[in-house]
TORDO-763435 format. One record per residue (C-alpha): x, y, z; residue number from 0. Coordinates in steps of 0.02 Angstrom, whole numbers. Example, Ala and Ser with C-alpha at 12.3 -4.5 7.8 and 13.67 -1.06 7.14 Angstrom:
[pt [615 -225 390] 0],
[pt [684 -53 357] 1],
//
This chain:
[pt [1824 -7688 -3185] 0],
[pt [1954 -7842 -3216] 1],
[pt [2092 -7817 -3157] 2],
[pt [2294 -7863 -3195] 3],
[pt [2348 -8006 -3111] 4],
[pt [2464 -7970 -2956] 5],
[pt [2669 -7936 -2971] 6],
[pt [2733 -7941 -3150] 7],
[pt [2861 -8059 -3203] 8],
[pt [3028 -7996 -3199] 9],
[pt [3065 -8113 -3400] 10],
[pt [2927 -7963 -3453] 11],
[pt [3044 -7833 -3452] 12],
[pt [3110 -7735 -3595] 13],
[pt [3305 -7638 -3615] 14],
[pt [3410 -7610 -3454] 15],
[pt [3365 -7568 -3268] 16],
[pt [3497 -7477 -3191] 17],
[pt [3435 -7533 -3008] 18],
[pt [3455 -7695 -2924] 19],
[pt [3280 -7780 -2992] 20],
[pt [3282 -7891 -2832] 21],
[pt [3255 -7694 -2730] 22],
[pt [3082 -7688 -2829] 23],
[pt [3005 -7851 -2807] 24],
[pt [2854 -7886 -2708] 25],
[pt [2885 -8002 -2517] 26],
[pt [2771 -8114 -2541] 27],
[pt [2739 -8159 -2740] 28],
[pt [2923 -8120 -2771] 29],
[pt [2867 -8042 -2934] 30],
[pt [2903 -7860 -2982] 31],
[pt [2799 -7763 -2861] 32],
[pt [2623 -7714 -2957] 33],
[pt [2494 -7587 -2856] 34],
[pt [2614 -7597 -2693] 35],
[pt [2587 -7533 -2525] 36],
[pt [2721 -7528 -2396] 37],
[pt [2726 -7563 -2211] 38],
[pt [2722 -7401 -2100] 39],
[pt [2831 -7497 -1982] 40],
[pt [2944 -7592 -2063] 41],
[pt [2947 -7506 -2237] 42],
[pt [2930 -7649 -2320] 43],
[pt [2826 -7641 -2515] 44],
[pt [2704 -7774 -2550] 45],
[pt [2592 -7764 -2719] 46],
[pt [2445 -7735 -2630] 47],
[pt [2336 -7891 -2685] 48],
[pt [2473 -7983 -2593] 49],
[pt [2460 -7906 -2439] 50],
[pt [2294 -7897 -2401] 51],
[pt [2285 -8085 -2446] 52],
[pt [2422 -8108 -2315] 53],
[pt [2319 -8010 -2206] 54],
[pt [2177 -8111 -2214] 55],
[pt [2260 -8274 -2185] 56],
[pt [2363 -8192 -2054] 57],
[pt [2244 -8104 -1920] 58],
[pt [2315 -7937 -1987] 59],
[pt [2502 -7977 -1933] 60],
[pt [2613 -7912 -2072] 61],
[pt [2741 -8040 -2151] 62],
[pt [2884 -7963 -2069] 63],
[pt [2833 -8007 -1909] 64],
[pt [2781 -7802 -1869] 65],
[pt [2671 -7768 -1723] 66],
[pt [2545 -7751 -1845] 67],
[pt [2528 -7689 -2037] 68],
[pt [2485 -7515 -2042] 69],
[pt [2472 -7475 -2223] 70],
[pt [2568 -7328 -2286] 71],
[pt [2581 -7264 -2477] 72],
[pt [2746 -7376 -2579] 73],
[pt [2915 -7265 -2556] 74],
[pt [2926 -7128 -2686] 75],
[pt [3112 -7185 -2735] 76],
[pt [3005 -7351 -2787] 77],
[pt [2876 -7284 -2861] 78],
[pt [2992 -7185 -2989] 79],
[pt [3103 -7329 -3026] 80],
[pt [2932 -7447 -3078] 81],
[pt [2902 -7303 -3176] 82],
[pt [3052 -7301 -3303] 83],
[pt [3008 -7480 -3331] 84],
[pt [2953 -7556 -3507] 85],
[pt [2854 -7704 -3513] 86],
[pt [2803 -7808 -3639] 87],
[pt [2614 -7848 -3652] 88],
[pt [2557 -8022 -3548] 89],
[pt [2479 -8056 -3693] 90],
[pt [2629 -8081 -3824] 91],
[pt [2619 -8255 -3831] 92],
[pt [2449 -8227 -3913] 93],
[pt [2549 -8107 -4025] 94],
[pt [2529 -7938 -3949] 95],
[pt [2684 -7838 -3991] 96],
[pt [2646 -7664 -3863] 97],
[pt [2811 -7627 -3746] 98],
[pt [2711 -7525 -3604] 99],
[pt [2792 -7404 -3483] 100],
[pt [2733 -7471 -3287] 101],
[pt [2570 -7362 -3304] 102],
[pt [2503 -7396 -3468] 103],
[pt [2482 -7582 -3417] 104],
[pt [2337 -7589 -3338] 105],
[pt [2233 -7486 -3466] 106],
[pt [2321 -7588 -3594] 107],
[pt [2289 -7767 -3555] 108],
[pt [2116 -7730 -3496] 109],
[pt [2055 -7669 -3685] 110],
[pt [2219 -7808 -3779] 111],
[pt [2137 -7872 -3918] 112],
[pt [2261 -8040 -3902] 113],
[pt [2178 -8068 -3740] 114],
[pt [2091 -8232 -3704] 115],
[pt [1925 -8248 -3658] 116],
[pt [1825 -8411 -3630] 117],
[pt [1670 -8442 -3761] 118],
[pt [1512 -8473 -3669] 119],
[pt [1458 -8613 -3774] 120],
[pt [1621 -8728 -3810] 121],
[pt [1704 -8658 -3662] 122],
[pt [1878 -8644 -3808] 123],
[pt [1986 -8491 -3752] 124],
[pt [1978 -8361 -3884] 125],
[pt [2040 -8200 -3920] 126],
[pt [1974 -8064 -3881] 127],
[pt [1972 -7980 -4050] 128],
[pt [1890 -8126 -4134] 129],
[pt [1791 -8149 -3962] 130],
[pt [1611 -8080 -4050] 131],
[pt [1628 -8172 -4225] 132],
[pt [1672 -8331 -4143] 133],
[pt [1499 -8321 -4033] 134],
[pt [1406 -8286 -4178] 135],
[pt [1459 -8456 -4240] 136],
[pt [1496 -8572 -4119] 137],
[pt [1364 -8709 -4120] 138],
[pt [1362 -8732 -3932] 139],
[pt [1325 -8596 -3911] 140],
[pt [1139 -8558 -3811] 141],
[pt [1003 -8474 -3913] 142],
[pt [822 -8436 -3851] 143],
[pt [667 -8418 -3955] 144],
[pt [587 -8249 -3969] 145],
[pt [438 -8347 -4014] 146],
[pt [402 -8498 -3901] 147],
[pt [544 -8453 -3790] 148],
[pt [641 -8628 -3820] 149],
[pt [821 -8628 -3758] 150],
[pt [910 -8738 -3886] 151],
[pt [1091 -8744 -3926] 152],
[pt [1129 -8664 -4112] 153],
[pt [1205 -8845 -4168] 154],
[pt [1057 -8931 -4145] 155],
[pt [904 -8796 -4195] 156],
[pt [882 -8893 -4382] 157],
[pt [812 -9027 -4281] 158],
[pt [759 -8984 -4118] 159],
[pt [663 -8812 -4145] 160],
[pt [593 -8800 -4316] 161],
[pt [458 -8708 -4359] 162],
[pt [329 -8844 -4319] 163],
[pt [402 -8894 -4167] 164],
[pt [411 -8697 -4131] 165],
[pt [225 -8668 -4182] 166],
[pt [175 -8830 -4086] 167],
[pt [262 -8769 -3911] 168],
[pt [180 -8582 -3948] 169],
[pt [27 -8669 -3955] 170],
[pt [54 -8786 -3804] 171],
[pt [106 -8612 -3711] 172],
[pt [-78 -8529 -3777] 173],
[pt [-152 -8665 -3698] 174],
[pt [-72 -8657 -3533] 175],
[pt [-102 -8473 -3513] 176],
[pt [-270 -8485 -3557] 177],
[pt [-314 -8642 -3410] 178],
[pt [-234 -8519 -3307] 179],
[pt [-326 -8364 -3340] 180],
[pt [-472 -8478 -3328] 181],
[pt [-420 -8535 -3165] 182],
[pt [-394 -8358 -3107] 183],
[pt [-546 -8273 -3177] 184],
[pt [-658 -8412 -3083] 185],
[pt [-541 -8378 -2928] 186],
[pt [-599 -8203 -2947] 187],
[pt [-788 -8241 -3009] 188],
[pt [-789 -8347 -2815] 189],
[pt [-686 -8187 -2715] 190],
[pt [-829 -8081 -2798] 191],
[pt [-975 -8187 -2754] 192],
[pt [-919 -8205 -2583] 193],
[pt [-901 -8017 -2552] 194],
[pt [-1071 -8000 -2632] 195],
[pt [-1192 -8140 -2540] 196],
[pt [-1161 -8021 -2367] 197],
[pt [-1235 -7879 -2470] 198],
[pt [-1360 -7978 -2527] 199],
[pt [-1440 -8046 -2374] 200],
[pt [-1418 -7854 -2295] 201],
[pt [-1531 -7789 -2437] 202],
[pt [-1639 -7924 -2413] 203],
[pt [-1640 -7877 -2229] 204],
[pt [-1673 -7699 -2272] 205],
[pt [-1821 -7735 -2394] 206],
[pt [-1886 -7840 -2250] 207],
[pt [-1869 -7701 -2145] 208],
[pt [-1949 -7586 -2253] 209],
[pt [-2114 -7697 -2303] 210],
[pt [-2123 -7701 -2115] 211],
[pt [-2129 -7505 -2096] 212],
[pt [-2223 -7497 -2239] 213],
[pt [-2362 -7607 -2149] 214],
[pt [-2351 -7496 -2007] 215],
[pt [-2350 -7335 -2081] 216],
[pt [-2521 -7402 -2154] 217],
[pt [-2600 -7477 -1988] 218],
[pt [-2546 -7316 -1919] 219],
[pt [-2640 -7200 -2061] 220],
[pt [-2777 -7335 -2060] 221],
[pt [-2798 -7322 -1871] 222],
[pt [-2792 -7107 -1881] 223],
[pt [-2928 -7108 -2016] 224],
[pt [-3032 -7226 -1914] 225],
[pt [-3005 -7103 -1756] 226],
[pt [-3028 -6947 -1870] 227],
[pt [-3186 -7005 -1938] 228],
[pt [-3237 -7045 -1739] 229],
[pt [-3205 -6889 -1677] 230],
[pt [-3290 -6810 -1835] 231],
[pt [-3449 -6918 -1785] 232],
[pt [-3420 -6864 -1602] 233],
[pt [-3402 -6681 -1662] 234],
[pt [-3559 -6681 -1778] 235],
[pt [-3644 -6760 -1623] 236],
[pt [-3602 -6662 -1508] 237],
[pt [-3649 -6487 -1633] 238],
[pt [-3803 -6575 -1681] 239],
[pt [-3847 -6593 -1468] 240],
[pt [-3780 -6380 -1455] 241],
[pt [-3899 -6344 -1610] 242],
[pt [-4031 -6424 -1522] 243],
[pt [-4008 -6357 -1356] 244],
[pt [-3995 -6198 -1437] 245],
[pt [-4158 -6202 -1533] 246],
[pt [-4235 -6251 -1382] 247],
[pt [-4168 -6122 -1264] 248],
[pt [-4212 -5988 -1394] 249],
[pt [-4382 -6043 -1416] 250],
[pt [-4376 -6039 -1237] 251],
[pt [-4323 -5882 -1203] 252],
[pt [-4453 -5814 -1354] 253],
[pt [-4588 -5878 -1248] 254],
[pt [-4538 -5799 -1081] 255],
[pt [-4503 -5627 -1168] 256],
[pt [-4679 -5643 -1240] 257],
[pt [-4725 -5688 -1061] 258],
[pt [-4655 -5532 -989] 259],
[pt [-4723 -5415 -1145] 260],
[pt [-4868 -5476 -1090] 261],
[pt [-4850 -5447 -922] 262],
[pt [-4793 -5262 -952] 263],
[pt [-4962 -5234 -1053] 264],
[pt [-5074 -5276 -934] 265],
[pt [-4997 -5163 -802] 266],
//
């Protein structure tokens, strides 16, 4: 938040001050003490911005030559005196009438209408309460297309962002975006592709692989059929040669147990 600028000038105050003003000024800005801090050692107020500038500059050594600056809260006698004060506003040259009591100040002169601010297009200083209107004038001041996005200052948009010209630079911008979602679709078409050519050649591997087992698998079948139907020769063979042996030892043994029938008759 902005803040009042450091120690108050002693012209700014308003009706009669009982104390010695000299016993409420600041050590270093001279100025009637504003936010002040005192020296735990010395006892010595400071507005605070003063101090700690001091400090800075000073390796910490306070400006009354203390040991060091050990910050302590501003004397309560002080504080009460500041606070009886009137003020008028640092803004009445502007034409801000307000006579503020020590505390009001701050929240004052932070919201003052009669406060200057700088235009961000002519730079002028302008009030604060005519800060807005003035903006929404000011022909320096910067104003960007919604459209084409053209940053153009308000004085010269009649003849540097007309419609054509606006149209034109949309069109110019179409253009643009579409080379480069060309650009980046074909970067992705080629990431794609090249993720895709190692899958290729693997499937190509594996249909390789699996013609080859295919071939197999039928040389092997091929090779069990042609052993099946051997052994089924061998085994209709080798039947055929019992069959036979069979018939023969039958016939065989008919002819011996006609032998021995025989045999038995004639005893």
């Amino acid at each position: 938040m902005e803040s009042v600028q450091p120690g108050l000038s002693v012209d700014r105050i308003q009706g009669h001050c009982e104390l010695d003003i000299n016993d409420l000024k600041c050590d270093i800005c001279t100025k009637i003490l504003w936010q002040p801090v005192a020296c735990r050692n010395c006892e010595v107020a400071f507005c605070s911005t003063c101090i700690n500038q001091w400090l800075a500059q000073n390796s910490g050594v306070c400006r009354k030559n203390c040991r060091e600056f050990v910050q302590r809260s501003c004397p309560r006698f002080i504080v009460q005196q500041l606070s009886r004060l009137q003020f008028t506003c640092q803004n009445s040259l502007q034409g801000c009438d307000q006579v503020l009591a020590y505390d009001r100040i701050e929240a004052h002169e932070l919201e003052c209408g009669y406060k200057q601010l700088q235009c961000r297009g002519c730079h002028e200083a302008v009030l604060k309460m005519n800060h807005i209107d003035h903006e929404n004038t000011c022909l320096q001041i910067e104003l960007t297309c919604s459209e084409c996005n053209t940053t153009y200052k308000r004085g010269d948009g009649t003849f540097v962002h007309t419609e054509v010209i606006c149209l034109r630079e949309q069109l110019r911008q179409l253009r643009l975006e579409l080379q480069a979602h060309k650009k980046h679709a074909g970067q992705q078409i080629d990431e794609i592709t090249e993720k895709i050519q190692p899958l290729s050649e693997t499937l190509q591997q594996l249909q390789q692989v699996s013609e080859s087992n295919n071939q197999q698998v039928s040389n092997d079948i091929k090779s069990f059929q042609q052993a099946l139907e051997a052994d089924k020769e061998q085994t209709s063979k080798e039947i055929q040669q019992i069959q036979q042996k069979f018939q023969t030892t039958g016939e065989k043994s008919s002819t011996e147990m006609g032998d021995l029938k025989k045999a038995l008759e004639r005893k």
